[in-house]
SEKE-892201 format. One record per residue (C-alpha): x, y, z; residue number from 0; chain; residue in one letter. Coordinates in steps of 0.05 Angstrom, whole numbers. Example, Ala and Ser with C-alpha at 12.3 -4.5 7.8 and 13.67 -1.06 7.14 Angstrom:
! residues 2
     c1     c2     c3 pos unit code
    246    -90    156   0    A    A
    273    -21    143   1    A    S
//
This chain:
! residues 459
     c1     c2     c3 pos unit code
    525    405   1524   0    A    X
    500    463   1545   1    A    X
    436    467   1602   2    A    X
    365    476   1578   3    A    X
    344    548   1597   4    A    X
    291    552   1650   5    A    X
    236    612   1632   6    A    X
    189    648   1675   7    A    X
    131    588   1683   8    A    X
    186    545   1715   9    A    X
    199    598   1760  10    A    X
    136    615   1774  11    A    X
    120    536   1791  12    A    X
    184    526   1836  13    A    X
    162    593   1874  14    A    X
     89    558   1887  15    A    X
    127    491   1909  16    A    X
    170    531   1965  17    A    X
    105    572   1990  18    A    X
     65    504   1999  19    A    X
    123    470   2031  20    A    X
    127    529   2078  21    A    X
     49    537   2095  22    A    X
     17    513   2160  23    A    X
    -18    452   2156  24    A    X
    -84    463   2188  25    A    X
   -105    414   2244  26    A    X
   -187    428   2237  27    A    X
   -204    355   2221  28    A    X
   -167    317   2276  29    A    X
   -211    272   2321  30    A    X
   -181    287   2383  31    A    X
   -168    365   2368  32    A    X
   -242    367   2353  33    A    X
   -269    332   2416  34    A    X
   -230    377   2451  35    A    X
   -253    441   2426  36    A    X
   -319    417   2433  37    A    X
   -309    404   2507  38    A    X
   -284    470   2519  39    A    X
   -342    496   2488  40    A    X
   -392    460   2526  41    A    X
   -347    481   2587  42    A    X
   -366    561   2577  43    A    X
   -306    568   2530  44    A    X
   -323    624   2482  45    A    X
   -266    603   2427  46    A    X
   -219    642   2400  47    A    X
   -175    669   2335  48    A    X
   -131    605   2341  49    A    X
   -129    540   2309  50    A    X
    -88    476   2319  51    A    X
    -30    467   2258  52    A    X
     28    434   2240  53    A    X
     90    486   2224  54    A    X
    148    474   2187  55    A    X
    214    469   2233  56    A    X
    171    473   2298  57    A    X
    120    418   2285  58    A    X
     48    428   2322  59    A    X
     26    496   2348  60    A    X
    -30    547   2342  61    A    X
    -41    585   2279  62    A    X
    -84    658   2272  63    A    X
   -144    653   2232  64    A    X
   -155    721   2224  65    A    X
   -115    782   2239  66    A    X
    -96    790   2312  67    A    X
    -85    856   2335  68    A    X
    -29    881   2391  69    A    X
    -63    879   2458  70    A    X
   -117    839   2446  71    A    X
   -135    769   2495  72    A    X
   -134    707   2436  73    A    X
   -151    660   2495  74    A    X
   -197    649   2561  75    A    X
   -194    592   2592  76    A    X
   -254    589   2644  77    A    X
   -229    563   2715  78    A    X
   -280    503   2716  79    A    X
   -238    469   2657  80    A    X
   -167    486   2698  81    A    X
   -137    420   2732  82    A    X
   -102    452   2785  83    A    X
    -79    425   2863  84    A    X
   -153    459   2877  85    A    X
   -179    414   2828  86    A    X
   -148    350   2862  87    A    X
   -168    377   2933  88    A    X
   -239    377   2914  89    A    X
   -242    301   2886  90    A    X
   -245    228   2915  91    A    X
   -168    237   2903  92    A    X
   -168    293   2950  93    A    X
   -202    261   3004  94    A    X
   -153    204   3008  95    A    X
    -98    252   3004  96    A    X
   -129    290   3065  97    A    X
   -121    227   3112  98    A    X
    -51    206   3081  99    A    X
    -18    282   3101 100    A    X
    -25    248   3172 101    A    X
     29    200   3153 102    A    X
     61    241   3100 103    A    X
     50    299   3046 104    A    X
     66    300   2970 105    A    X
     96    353   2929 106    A    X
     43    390   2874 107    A    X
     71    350   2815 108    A    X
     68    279   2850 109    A    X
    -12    296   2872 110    A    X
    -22    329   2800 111    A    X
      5    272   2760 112    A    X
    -36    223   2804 113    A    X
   -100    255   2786 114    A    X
    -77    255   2712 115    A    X
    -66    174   2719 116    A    X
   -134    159   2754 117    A    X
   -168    208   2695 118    A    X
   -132    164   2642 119    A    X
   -143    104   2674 120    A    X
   -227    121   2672 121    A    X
   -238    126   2593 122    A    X
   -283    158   2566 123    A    X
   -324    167   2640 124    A    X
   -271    221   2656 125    A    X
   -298    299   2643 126    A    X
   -228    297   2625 127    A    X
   -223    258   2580 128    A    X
   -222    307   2511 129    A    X
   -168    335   2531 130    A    X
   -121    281   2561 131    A    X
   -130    242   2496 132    A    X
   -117    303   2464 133    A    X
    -41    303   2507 134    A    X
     22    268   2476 135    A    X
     37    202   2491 136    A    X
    113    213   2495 137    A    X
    161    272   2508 138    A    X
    236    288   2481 139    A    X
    253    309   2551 140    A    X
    316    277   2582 141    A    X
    284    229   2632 142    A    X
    263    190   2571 143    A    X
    328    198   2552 144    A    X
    372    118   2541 145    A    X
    438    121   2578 146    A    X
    465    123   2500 147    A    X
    425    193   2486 148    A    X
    439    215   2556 149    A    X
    521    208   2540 150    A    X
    494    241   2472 151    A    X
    478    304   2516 152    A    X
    535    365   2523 153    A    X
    579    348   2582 154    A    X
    542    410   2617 155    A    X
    472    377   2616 156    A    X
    491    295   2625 157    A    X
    498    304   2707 158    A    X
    433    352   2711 159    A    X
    395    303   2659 160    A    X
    420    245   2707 161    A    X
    386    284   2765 162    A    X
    323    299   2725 163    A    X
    321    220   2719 164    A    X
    339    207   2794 165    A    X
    281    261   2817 166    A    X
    226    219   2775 167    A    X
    250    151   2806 168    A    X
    249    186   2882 169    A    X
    171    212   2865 170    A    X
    152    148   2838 171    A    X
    174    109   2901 172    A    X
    151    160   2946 173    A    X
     78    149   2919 174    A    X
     72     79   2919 175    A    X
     51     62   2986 176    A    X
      2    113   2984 177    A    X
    -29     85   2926 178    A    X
    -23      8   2937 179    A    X
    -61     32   3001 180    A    X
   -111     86   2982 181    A    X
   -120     82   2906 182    A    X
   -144      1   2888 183    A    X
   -162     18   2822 184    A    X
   -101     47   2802 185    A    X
    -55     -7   2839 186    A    X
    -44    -51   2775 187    A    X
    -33      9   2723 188    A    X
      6     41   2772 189    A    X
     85     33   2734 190    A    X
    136     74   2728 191    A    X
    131     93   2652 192    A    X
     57    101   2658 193    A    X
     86    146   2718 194    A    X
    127    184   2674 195    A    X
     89    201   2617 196    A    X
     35    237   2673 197    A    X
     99    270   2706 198    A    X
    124    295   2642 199    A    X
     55    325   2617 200    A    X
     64    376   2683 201    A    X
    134    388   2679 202    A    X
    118    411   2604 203    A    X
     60    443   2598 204    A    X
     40    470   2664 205    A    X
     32    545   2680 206    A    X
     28    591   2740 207    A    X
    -33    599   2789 208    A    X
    -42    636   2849 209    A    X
     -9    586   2902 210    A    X
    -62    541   2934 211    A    X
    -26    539   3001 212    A    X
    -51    479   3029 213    A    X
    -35    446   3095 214    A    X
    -50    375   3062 215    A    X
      7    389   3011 216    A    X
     81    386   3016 217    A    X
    114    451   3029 218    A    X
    178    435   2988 219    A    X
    149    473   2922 220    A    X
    101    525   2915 221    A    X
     30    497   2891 222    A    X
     16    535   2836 223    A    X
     13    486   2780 224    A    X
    -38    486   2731 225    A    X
    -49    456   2670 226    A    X
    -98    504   2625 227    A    X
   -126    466   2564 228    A    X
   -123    499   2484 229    A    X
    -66    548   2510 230    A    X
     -5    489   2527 231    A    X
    -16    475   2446 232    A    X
     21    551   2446 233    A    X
     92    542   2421 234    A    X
    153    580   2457 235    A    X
    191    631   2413 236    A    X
    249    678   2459 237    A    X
    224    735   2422 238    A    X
    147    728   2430 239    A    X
    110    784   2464 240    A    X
     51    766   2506 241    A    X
     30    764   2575 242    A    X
    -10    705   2607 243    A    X
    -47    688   2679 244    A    X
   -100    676   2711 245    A    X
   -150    741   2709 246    A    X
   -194    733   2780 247    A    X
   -236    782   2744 248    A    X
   -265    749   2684 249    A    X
   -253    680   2726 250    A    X
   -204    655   2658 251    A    X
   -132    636   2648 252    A    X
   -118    695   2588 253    A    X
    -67    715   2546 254    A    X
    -56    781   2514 255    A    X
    -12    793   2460 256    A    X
     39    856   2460 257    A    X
     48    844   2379 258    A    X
      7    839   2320 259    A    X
     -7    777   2278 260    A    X
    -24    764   2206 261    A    X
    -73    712   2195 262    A    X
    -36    642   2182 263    A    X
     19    670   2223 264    A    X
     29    619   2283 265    A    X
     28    651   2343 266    A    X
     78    642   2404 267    A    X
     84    658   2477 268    A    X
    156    657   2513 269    A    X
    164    601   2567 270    A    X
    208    646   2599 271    A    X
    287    678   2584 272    A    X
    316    607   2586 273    A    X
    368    592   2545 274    A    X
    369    521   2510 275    A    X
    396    488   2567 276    A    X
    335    494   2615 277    A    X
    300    486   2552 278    A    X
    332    419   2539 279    A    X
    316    395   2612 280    A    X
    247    428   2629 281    A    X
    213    424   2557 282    A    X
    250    367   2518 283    A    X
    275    423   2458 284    A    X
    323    470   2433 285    A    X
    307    540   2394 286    A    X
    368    544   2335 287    A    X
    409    617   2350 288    A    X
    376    630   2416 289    A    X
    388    699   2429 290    A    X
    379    682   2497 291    A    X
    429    623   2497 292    A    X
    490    627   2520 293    A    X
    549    587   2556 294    A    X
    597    584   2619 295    A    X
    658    596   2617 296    A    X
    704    582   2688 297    A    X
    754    631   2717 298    A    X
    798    570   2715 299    A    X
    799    561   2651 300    A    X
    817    637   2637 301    A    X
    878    621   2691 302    A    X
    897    559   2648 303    A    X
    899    603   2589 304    A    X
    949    649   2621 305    A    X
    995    599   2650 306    A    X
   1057    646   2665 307    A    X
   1022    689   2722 308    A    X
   1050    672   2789 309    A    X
   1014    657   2853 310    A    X
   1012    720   2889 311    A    X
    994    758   2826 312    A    X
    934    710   2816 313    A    X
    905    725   2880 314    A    X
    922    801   2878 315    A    X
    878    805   2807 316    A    X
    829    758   2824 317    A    X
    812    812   2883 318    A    X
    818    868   2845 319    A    X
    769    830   2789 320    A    X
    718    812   2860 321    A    X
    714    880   2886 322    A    X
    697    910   2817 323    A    X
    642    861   2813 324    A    X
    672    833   2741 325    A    X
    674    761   2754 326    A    X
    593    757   2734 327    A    X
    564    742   2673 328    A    X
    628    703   2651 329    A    X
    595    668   2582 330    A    X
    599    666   2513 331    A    X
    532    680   2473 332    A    X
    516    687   2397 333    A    X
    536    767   2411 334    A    X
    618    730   2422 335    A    X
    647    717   2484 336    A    X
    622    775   2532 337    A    X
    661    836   2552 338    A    X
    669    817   2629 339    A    X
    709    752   2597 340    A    X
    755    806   2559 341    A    X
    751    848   2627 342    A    X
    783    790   2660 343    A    X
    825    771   2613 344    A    X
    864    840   2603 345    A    X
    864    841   2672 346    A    X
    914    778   2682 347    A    X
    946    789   2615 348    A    X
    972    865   2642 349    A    X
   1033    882   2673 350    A    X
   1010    956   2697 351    A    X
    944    938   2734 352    A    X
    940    921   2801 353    A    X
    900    954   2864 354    A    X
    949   1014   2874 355    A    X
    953   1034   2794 356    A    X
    873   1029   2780 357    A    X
    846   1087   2821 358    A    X
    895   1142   2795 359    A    X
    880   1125   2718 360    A    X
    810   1122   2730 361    A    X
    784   1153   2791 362    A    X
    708   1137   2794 363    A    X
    671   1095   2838 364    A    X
    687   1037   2796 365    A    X
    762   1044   2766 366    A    X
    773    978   2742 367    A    X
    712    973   2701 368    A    X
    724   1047   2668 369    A    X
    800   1013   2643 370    A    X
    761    950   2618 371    A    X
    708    985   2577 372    A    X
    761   1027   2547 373    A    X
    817    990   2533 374    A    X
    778    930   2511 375    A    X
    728    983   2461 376    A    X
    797   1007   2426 377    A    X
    822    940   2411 378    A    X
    754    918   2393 379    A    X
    739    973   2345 380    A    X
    709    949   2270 381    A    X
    781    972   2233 382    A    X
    826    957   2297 383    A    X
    885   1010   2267 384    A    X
    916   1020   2338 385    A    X
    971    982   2345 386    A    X
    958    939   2400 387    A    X
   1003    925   2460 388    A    X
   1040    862   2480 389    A    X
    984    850   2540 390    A    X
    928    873   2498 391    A    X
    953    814   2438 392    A    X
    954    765   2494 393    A    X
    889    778   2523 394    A    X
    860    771   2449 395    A    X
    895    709   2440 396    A    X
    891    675   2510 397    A    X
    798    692   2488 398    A    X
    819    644   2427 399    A    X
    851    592   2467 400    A    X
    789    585   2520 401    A    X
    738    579   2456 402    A    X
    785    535   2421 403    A    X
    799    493   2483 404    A    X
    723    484   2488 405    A    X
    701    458   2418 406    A    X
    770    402   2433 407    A    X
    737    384   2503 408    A    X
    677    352   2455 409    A    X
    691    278   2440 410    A    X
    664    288   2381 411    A    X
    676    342   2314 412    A    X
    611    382   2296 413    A    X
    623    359   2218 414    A    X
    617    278   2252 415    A    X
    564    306   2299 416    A    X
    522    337   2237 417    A    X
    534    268   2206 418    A    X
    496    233   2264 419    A    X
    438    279   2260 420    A    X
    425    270   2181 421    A    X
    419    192   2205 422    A    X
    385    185   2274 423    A    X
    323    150   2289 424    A    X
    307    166   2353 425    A    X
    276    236   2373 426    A    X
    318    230   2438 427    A    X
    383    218   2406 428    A    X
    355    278   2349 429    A    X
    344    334   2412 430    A    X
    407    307   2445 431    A    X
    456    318   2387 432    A    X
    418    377   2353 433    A    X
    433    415   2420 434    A    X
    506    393   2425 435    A    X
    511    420   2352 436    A    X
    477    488   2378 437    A    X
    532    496   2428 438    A    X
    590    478   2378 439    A    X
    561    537   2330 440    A    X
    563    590   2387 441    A    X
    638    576   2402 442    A    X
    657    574   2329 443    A    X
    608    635   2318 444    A    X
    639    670   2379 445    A    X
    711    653   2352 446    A    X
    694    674   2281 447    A    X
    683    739   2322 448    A    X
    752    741   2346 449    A    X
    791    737   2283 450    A    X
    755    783   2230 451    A    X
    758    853   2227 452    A    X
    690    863   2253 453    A    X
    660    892   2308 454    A    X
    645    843   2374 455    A    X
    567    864   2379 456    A    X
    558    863   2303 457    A    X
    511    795   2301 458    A    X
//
């Protein structure tokens, strides 16, 4: 029987449907979002063209109300609502820390996340208090990782992930003399997950100040923290264009956008170039097709590729490779595998180069890389017709091998992988699998890129 033609209402109904499921959810009537904005209002906050919304794919974040136009400052955050170490210094807290640094000094984000705990611990008493119940209550970043979603992780991040976990512990036992001894009040409340969730708040959402430089601090990190109310609701996006800091004219934390935004649009700031995994450690997230992601790849595992080359030749190419300065930037991105891994490769895979042969084909001040970009741009070309040489097809196929070698060195398949993540609970095990899956896509991307008639920089 054949299907029931659908005419132009239906179409004109599912087209509504996908708009509304892709709209912003505005945030204007929640409690805490409200208390908070009035805070910063009674603080000498003069608003701005932002409000507080849930997106589809990135969940809460900051949406334009009106048009926002390139160059303009959509936030300023006065100074007197800014908890930075200045802000500790000047409290009871501060005072107790002052006669401690006789015995010992702690590190900006131990005295920062202390101050956040005794604010919590006063209620509604705290002038802080709008905007620490306005903070999450628990973070996807890997020290609240199980040991199950830590083994979850990419082999690259488990050991760092590990450390994250071991750095937390060491900060937490550091402080608790201090505050079984100087802080009464806090004694009792004073446990490691309460611990945590005041660690993780700076780790995530603080910004950079001018460095407070003082002599009752630790010197092992700067002290520049700061946490800056209304702007950490500002999601990350790699390609976002704004500037941000504190302006000691206007007495504000500001940013200034470089780009224009429609109203509704939700409007981003960039954390910094970090691929997804300092994302994954520092923020607790992963950004699908970073373009600024990319992944290691090992000499040795170009050598392993290329079993046949002897001893002596190794070390002869792997000088050659030094002094041309092309064993950096050895990765594979969502551009392929990068041109100083093909460098390398054609290096080991050729018969005819060596440190006497280079300088008379190419006699610049860097020979080696001159032979790279060409040779590797001819066998690279979108409709490859040259017929390609015996080293050339082995330097192709040895950049298969390492890709392919990769994806096998998972324990897992990225079909049973996407399995997992249609099924999991946990937002943990969610981040911890979604970024393995990111990683997978890049090295099948990057090999898709090896074996199609296409050229390497076309995506």
């Amino acid at each position: 029987m054949a299907s029931k033609k659908r005419g132009r209402t239906w179409r004109k109904r599912k087209k509504r449907t996908r708009e509304r499921d892709s709209r912003p959810v505005c945030q204007g009537k929640d409690k805490e979002l409200i208390n908070l904005q009035q805070f910063m209002k009674a603080n000498d906050f003069t608003g701005c063209p932002l409000k507080p919304a849930i997106f589809p794919g990135t969940g809460r974040g900051v949406m334009a109300v009106r048009s926002i136009k390139a160059g303009e400052v959509i936030i300023a955050v006065p100074r007197k609502i800014l908890i930075s170490c200045r802000t500790v210094l000047s409290s009871r807290l501060g005072i107790e820390l002052k006669k401690w640094s006789i015995t010992s000094r702690f590190t900006c984000a131990q005295v920062l996340s202390l101050f956040l705990l005794l604010e919590k611990n006063k209620g509604a008493a705290s002038f802080w208090h709008p905007y620490i119940r306005s903070l999450p209550n628990t973070f996807t970043t890997p020290v609240y990782f199980t040991e199950t979603e830590l083994n979850a992780l990419s082999p690259s991040l488990q050991d760092k992930a590990r450390d994250l976990k071991k750095e937390l512990l060491h900060a937490y036992n550091d402080l608790e003399p201090f505050v079984a001894s100087s802080l009464p009040e806090l004694d009792s409340k004073f446990t490691f997950d309460a611990f945590r969730w005041a660690w993780s708040v700076l780790k995530t959402r603080t910004l950079y100040q001018e460095d407070c430089k003082s002599p009752y601090l630790s010197k092992k990190e700067p002290q520049t923290s700061t946490l800056v109310p209304m702007l950490d609701l500002i999601n990350h996006s790699p390609s976002a264009k704004a500037r941000f800091g504190y302006n000691v004219n206007t007495s504000c934390y500001e940013v200034r956008v470089l780009e224009p935004y429609r109203k509704y649009d939700q409007v981003f700031i960039s954390y910094g170039f970090e691929e997804n995994t300092e994302l994954m450690l520092k923020f607790g997230f992963y950004v699908p097709r970073n373009p600024k992601d990319f992944i290691k790849i090992n000499l040795s595992e170009l050598f392993e590729c290329l079993p046949q080359i002897s001893d002596d030749e190794r070390k002869n190419k792997v000088d050659l490779l030094f002094d041309s300065g092309l064993l950096s930037n050895q990765t594979c991105t969502w551009n392929g595998i990068s041109w100083q891994v093909m460098s390398v490769l054609q290096v080991l895979a050729s018969n005819d180069i060596d440190k006497n042969s280079v300088p008379s084909m190419f006699p610049k001040s860097n020979p080696l890389l001159e032979l790279c970009q060409f040779q590797i741009a001819r066998y690279m070309m979108p409709f490859r017709n040259a017929a390609l040489s015996t080293e050339e097809v082995r330097a192709l196929q040895a950049a298969r091998t390492v890709l392919e070698r990769r994806l096998k060195s998972y324990e897992t398949t990225i079909e049973e992988d996407e399995l997992l993540l249609s099924e999991v609970q946990s937002p943990c095990m969610e981040m911890a699998v979604g970024s393995r899956v990111e990683e997978k896509r890049m090295l099948l991307h990057a090999l898709k890129l090896l074996t199609q008639d296409k050229p390497i920089n076309s995506y």
